[in-house]
C-alpha positions as CSV (number, residue, x, y, z in Angstrom):
1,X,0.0,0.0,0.0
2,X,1.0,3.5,-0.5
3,X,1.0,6.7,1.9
4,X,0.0,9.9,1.3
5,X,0.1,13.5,2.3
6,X,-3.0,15.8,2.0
7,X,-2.6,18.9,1.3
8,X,-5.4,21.8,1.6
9,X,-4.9,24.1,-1.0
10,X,-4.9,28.0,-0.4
11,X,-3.6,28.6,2.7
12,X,-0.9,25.2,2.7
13,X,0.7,25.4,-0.9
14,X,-0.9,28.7,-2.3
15,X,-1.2,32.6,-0.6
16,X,-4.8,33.0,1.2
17,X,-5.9,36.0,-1.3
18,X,-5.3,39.5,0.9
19,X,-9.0,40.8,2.1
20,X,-10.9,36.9,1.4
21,X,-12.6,36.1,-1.4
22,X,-11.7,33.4,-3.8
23,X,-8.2,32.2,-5.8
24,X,-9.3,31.3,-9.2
25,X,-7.5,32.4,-11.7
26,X,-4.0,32.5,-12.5
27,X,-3.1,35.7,-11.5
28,X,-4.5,34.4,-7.6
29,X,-1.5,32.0,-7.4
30,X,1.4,32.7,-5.3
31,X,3.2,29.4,-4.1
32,X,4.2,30.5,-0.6
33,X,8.0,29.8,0.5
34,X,9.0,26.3,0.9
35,X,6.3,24.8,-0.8
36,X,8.2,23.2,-3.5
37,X,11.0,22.0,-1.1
38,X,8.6,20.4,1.1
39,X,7.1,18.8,-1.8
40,X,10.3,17.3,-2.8
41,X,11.1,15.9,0.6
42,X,7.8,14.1,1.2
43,X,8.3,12.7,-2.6
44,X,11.8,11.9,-1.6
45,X,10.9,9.7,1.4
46,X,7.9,7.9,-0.8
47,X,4.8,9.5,-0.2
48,X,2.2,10.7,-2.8
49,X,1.3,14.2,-2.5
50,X,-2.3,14.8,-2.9
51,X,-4.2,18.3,-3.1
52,X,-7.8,18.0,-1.7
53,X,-9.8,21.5,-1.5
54,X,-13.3,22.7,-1.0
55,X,-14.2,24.8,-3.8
56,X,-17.4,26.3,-4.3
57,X,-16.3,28.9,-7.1
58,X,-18.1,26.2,-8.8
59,X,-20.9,26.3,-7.4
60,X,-21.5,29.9,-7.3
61,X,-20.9,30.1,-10.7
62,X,-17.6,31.7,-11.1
63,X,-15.5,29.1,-13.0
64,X,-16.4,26.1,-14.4
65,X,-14.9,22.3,-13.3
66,X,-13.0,22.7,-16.6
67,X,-11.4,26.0,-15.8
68,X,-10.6,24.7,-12.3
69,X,-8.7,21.5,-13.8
70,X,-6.9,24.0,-15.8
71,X,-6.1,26.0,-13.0
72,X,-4.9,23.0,-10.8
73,X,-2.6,22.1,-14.0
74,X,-0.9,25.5,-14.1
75,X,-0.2,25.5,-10.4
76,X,1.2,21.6,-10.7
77,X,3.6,23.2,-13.2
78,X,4.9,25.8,-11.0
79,X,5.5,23.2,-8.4
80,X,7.1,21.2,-10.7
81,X,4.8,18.6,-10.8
82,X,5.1,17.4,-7.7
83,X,1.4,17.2,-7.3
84,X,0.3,13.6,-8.2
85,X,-3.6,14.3,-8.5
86,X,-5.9,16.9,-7.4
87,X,-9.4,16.7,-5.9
88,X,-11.8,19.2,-5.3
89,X,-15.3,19.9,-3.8
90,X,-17.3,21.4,-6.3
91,X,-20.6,21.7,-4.1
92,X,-22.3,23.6,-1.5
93,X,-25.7,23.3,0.1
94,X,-26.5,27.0,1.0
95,X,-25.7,28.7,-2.7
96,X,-26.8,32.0,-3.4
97,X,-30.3,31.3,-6.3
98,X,-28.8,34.1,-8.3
99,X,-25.9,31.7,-10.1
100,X,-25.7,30.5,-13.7
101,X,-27.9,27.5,-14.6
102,X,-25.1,24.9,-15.0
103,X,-24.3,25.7,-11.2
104,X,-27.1,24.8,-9.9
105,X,-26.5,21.2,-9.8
106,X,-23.2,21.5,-7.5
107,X,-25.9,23.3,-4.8
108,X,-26.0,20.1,-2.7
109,X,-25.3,18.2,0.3
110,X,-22.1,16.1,-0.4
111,X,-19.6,13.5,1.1
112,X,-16.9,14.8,-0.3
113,X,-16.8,18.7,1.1
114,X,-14.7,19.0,4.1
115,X,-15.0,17.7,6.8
116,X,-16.2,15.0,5.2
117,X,-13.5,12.4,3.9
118,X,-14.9,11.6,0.8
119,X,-12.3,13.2,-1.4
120,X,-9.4,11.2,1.0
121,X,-11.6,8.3,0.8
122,X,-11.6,8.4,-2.8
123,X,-7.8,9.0,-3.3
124,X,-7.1,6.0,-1.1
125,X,-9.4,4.4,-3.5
126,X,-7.5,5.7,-6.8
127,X,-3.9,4.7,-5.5
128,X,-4.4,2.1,-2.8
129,X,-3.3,4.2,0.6
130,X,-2.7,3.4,3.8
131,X,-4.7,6.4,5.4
132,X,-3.3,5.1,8.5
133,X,0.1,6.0,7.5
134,X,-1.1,8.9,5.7
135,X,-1.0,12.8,6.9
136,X,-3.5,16.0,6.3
137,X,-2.1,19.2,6.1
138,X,-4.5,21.8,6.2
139,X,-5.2,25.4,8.1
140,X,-8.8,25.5,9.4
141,X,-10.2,22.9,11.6
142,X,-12.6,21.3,8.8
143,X,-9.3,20.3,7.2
144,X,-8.1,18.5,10.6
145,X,-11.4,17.2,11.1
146,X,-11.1,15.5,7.9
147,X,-7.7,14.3,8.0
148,X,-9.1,13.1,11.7
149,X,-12.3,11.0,9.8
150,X,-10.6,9.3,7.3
151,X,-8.0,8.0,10.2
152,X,-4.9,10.4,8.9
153,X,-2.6,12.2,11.3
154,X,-2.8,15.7,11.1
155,X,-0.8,18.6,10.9
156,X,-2.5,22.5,11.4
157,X,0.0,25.1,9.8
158,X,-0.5,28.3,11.9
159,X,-1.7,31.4,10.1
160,X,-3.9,34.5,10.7
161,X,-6.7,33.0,10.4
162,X,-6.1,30.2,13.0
163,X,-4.2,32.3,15.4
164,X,-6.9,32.8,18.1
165,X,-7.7,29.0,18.1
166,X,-4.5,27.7,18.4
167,X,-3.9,29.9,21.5
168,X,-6.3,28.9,23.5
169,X,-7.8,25.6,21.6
170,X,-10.9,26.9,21.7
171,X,-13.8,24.4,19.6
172,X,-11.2,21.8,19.9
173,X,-11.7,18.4,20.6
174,X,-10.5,15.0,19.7
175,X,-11.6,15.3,16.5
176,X,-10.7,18.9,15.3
177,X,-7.4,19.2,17.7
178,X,-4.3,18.9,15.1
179,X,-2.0,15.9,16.2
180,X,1.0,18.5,15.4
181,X,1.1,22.4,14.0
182,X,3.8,23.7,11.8
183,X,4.8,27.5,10.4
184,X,5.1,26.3,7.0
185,X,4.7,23.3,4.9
186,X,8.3,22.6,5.3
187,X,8.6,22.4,8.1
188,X,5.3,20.1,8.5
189,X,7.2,17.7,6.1
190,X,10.2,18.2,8.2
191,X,7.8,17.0,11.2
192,X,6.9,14.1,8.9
193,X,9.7,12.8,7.8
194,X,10.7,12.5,12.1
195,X,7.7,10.5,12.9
C-alpha cells in the first residue's frame, strides 16, 4: 500500500488571497516559500502528494470544473509537478439562487466537502493508501477534522486565520485538535519525515 500527504490548497501550498474572497485564476496564485521543497522531501521519502480542496467557485458560478482542472494544472507546473492528482469539492448546500444554470446542480449536500473524507476516501481508493500511515495538512479545523475522519494524522500550519484557536484551543476536541502544528509546509514535512 501507498502513503500519502494531504494537502489543503490556499492557505498550505498557495497565498490565502489578501481581504478573502476566492483564488481562481492564474493571477491568484502565489506558491508561498518552501512549498516546493517540502514537496520534494515528502516525494523523496515515498509519499504521494495529494491536493484535496473545497471549492465552491463552482458552485457559485464563477469558473467552471474545466477551468478549475486548468487551474490545478498550471499550479502543478509551477510546483514542478510534484502534485500527483488533485481533488476538489465542487458543491455547496446554501448557494446563493442568483448563479448560472449549470451551477445549480453542485448546490447540494455532499460527502466529499470537508469535513467530510470523501475526497481522502476516494484518493485511497485511486492509488491504494494506507490512510493510516497517511498525513493531512491543512489550516482550518474542517481540514483536521477531515484528516481526523478518514484516520490520517494531522498537521494545522498556523496562520492568521487560525491564530486565536490555536492559543487557547478553543472548539477543539478530539476530532478537530491537530495531532502536530507547523509554520510552513516545510517544516510540517520536516515533522513528517521525524515521525
Amino acid at each position: 500500500m501507498n502513503k500519502a500527504v494531504f494537502l489543503d490548497r490556499d492557505g498550505v501550498i498557495n497565498k490565502e488571497k489578501v481581504g478573502g474572497g476566492y483564488n481562481y485564476k492564474k493571477e491568484d496564485i502565489t506558491i508561498l516559500p518552501g512549498v516546493v521543497e517540502a514537496l520534494k522531501l515528502l516525494k523523496d521519502k515515498g509519499y504521494l502528494s495529494i491536493v484535496v480542496t473545497n471549492q465552491p467557485t463552482i458552485a457559485r458560478g464563477l469558473i467552471s470544473e474545466l477551468e478549475l482542472e486548468s487551474l490545478h494544472e498550471y499550479l502543478n507546473e509551477n510546483l514542478n509537478n510534484l502534485i500527483d492528482k488533485f481533488y476538489f469539492c465542487p458543491h455547496h448546500p446554501e448557494m446563493h439562487s442568483d448563479v448560472p444554470e449549470y451551477a445549480l446542480k453542485y448546490r447540494v449536500s455532499c460527502n466529499c466537502r470537508k469535513p467530510a473524507p470523501g475526497m481522502l476516501l476516494q484518493a485511497s481508493k485511486d492509488f491504494n493508501i494506507n490512510l493510516r500511515e497517511s498525513w493531512m495538512i491543512g489550516d482550518v479545523i474542517s481540514d483536521i477534522a477531515t484528516g481526523k475522519n478518514a484516520g490520517c494524522k494531522t498537521i494545522m500550519i498556523k496562520s492568521p486565520k487560525n491564530k486565536e484557536i490555536i492559543i487557547s484551543n478553543i472548539n477543539l476536541n478530539e476530532n478537530t485538535k491537530p495531532d502536530f502544528y507547523a509554520k510552513d509546509l516545510f517544516e510540517a514535512a520536516e515533522i513528517i519525515n521525524a515521525n
